[in-house]
C-alpha positions as CSV (number, residue, x, y, z in Angstrom):
1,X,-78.4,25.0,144.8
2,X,-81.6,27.0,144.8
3,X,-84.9,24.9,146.7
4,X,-87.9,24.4,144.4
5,X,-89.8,27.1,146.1
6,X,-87.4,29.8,145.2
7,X,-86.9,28.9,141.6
8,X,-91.0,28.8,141.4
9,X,-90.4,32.0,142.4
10,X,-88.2,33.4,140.0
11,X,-90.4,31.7,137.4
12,X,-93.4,33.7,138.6
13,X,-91.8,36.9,139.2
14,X,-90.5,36.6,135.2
15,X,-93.9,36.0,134.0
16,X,-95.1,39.0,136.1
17,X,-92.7,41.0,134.2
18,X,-93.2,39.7,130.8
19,X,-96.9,40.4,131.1
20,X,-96.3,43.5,132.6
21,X,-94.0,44.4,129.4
22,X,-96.7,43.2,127.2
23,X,-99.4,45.5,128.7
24,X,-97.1,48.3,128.8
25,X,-96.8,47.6,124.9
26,X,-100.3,47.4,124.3
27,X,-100.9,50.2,125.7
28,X,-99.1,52.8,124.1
29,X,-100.0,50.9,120.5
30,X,-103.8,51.6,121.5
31,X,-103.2,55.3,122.3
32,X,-101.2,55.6,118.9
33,X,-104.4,53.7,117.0
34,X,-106.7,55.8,119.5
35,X,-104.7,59.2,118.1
36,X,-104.5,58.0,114.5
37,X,-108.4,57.4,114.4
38,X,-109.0,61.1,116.0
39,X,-107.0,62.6,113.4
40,X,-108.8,60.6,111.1
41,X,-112.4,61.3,111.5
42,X,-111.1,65.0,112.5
43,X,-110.2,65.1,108.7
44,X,-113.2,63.4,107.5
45,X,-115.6,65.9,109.8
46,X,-113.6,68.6,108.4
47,X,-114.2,67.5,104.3
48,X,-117.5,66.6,105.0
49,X,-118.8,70.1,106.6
50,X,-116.8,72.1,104.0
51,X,-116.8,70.7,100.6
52,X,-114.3,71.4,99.9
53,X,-112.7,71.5,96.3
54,X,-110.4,69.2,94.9
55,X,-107.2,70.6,95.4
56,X,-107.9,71.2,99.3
57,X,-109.3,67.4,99.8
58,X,-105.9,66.6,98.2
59,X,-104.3,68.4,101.2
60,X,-106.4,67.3,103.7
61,X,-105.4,63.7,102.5
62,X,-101.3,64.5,102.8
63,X,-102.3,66.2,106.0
64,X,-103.4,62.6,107.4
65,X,-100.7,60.7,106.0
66,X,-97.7,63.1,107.5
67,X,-99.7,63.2,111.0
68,X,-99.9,59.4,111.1
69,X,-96.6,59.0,110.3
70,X,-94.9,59.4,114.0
71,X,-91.0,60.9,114.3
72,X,-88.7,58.1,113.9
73,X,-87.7,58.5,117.6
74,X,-91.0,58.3,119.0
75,X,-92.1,55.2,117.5
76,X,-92.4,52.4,119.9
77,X,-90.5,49.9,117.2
78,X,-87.5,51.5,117.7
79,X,-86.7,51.4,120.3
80,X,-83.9,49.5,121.9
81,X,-85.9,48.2,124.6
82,X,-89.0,47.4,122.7
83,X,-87.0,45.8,119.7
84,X,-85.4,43.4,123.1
85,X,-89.0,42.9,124.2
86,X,-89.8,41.6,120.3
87,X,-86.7,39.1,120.6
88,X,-88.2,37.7,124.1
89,X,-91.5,36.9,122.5
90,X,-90.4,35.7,119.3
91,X,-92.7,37.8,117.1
92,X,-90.0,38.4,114.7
């Protein structure tokens, strides 16, 4: 049987970790936002200084959407570990 002291412990070291997960998380979700919003107002700076026509704002629009759309493997939500992470905090 484990004392008290090390079982407060264990309960601390596991809350460590969980935040640690949780910050790790957070952090590569703001540089993802942080990259979307570049690419964003790139486009917009780009439309805005050139005027362009129509058909080339049309492009510049798909342009956004394909960039902001990350490879499946690169996104954080699937992966294994991540998806695990979800499960331990019960967001889905």
């Amino acid at each position: 049987m484990a004392s008290p002291t090390l079982e407060n412990l264990r309960q601390t070291l596991s809350n460590i970790r969980r935040r640690r997960n949780r910050l790790y998380a957070l952090h590569h979700v703001s540089l993802a936002v942080i990259a979307v919003t570049a690419w964003a107002l790139l486009l917009s700076g780009i439309e805005a200084l050139l005027e362009p026509g129509r058909a080339v704002a049309v492009l510049l629009f798909v342009l956004l959407l394909l960039a902001s759309r990350a490879p499946s493997g690169s996104r954080p939500a699937d992966c294994a570990d991540c998806r695990a992470m979800i499960r331990r905090w019960r967001i889905l």
